[in-house]
Structure formats: C-alpha cells, structure tokens
GUTI-371410 format. One record per residue: residue in one letter; x, y negated, z negated of N, C-alpha, C in turn; residue number from 1; chain. Coordinates in steps of 0.05 Angstrom, whole numbers, plus 5000, padded with zeros to 4 digits. Example, Ala and Ser with C-alpha at 12.3 -4.5 7.8 and 13.67 -1.06 7.14 Angstrom:
! GUTI-371410
 residu  n_X  n_Y  n_Z ca_X ca_Y ca_Z  c_X  c_Y  c_Z num chaine
      A 5264 5114 4844 5246 5090 4844 5264 5066 4844   1      A
      S 5257 5045 4858 5273 5021 4857 5258 4999 4843   2      A
***
This chain:
! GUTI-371410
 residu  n_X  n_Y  n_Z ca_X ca_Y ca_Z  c_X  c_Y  c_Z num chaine
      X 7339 0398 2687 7322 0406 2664 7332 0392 2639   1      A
      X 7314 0377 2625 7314 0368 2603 7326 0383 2581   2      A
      X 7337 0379 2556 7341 0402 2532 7324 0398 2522   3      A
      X 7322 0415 2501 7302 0415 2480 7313 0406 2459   4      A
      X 7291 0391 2447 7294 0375 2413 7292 0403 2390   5      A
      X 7304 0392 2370 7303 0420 2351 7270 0423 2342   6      A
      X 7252 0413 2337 7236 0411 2345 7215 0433 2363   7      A
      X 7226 0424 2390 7217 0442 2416 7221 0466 2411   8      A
      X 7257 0474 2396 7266 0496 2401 7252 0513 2371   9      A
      X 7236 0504 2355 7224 0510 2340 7201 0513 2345  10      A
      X 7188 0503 2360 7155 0516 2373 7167 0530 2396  11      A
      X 7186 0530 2408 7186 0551 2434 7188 0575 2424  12      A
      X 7202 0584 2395 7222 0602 2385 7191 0614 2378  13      A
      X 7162 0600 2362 7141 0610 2349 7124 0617 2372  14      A
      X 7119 0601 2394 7102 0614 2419 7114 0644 2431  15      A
      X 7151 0647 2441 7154 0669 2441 7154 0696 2416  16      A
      X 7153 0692 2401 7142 0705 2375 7115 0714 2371  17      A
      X 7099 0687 2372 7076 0695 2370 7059 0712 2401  18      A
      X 7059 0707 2417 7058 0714 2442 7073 0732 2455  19      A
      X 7093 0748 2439 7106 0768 2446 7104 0762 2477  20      A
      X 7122 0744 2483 7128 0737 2513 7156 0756 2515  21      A
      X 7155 0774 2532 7182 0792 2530 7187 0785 2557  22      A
      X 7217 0791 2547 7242 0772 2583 7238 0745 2569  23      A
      X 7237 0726 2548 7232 0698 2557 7239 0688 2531  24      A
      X 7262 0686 2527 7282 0670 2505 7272 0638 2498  25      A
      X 7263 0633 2474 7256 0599 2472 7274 0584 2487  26      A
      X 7294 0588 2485 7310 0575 2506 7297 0568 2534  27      A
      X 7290 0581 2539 7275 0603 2578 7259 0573 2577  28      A
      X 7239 0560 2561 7225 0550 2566 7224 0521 2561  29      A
      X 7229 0502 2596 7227 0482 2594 7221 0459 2575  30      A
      X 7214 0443 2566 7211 0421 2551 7192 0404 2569  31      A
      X 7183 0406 2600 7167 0384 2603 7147 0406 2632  32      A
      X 7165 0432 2624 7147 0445 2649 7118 0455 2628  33      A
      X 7095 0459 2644 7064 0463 2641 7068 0487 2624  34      A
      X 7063 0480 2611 7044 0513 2592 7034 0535 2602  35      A
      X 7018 0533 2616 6999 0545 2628 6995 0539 2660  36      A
      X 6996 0559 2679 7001 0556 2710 7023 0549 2709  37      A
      X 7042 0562 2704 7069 0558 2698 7077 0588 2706  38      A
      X 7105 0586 2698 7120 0604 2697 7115 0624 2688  39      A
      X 7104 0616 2655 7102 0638 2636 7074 0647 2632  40      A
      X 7056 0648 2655 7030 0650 2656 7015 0654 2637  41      A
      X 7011 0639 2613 6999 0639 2598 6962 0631 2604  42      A
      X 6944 0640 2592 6919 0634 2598 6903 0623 2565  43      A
      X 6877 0625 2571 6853 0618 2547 6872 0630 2527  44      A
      X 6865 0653 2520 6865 0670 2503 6902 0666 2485  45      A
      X 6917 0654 2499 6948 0649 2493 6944 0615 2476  46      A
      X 6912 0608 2495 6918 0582 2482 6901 0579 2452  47      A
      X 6888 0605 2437 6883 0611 2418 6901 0630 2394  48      A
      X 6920 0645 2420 6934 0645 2401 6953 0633 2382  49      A
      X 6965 0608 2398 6982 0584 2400 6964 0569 2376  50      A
      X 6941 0563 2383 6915 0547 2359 6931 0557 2330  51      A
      X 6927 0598 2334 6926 0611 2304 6949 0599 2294  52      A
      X 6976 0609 2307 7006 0599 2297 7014 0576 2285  53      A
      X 6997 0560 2310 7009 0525 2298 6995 0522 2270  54      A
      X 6969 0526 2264 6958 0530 2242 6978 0542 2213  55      A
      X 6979 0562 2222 6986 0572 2202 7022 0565 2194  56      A
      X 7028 0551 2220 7061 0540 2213 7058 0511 2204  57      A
      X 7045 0500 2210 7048 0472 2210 7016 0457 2192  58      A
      X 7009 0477 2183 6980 0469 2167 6967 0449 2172  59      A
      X 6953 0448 2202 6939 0432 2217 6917 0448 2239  60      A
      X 6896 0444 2249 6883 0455 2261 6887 0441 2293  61      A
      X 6883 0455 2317 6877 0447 2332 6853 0461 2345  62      A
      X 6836 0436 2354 6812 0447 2361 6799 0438 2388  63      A
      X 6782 0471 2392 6773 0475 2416 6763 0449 2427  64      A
      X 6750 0430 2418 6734 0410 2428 6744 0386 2434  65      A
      X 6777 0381 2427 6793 0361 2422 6784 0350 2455  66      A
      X 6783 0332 2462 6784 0321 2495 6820 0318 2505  67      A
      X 6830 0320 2491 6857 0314 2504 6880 0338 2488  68      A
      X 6861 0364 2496 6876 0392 2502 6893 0392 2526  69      A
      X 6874 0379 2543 6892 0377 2570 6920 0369 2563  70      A
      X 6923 0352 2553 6957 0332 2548 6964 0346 2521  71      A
      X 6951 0349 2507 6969 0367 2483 6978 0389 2486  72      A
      X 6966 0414 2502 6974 0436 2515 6997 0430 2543  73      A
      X 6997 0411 2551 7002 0406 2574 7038 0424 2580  74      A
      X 7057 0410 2554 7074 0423 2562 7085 0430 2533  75      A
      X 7116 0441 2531 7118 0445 2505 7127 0421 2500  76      A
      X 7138 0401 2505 7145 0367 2496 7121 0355 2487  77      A
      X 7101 0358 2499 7068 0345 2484 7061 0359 2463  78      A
      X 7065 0391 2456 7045 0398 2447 7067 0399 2423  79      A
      X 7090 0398 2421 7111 0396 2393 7104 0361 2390  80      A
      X 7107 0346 2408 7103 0310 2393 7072 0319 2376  81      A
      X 7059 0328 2389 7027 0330 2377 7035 0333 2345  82      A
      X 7047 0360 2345 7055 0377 2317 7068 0356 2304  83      A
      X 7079 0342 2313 7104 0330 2293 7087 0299 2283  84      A
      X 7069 0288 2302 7056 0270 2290 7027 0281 2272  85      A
      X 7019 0301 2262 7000 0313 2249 6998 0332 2237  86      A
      X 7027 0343 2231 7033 0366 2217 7038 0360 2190  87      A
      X 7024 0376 2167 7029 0378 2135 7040 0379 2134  88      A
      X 7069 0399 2134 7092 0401 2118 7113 0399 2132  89      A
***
C-alpha cells in the first residue's frame, strides 16, 4: 500500500469528518483503493456529500454532469490530484 501525500491525508481526514465514517481513521484509507465498492462502502448520496465538503473546503464545485466522475471519484489519489489542480485557495 502506497502512503498518502499530505494532500490525501487532508481529503481523507475531510471525507472521514464529513461522512462521519466511524471505525475508519484517514489513515484507514488507501490512496489508490476505489471510493466507492470499496471497503468503505460509500454510495450516491456520500458522493454528494463529498460534492458539499470539497466545495466548501476548497472553493470549487464538482458537478453532477462532469463525464469523468468516474476517474475523479475513482479513488482518493484522483479525486485529491482533481482538488489540487482546481482548487481556489
């Protein structure tokens, strides 16, 4: 298993936060394992909450209609590069 970039360990730290994932330390969560059908069974509704957060952390929208949710959601390594190449502040 890969480590995490400070970065990662900064969206892993806001997904378990925001998602009140209990048992599951940012640490807990891979860097290149799936988001979703994963481990941490996250579904739709996790991937809106994830939308609200990143928004409101990183003052950028991600949106429902994007075609390449697939690869941005895909794991937490895509979906922090996403943030880090299109994030405001």
């Amino acid at each position: 298993m890969s480590e995490q970039t400070p970065a990662e360990r900064e969206l892993a730290a806001l997904l378990v936060d925001s998602l009140n994932l209990e048992g599951v330390a940012p640490d807990d969560i891979a860097p290149e394992a799936p988001l979703f059908g994963g481990e941490l069974g996250l579904d739709s509704i996790d991937a809106l909450e994830i939308a609200l957060a990143v928004s409101k952390r990183y003052g950028f929208q991600l949106r429902s209609d994007n075609d390449d949710n697939k690869r941005i959601f895909g794991s937490l390594r895509a979906l922090s590069a996403h943030i880090e190449a299109n994030r405001v502040a």
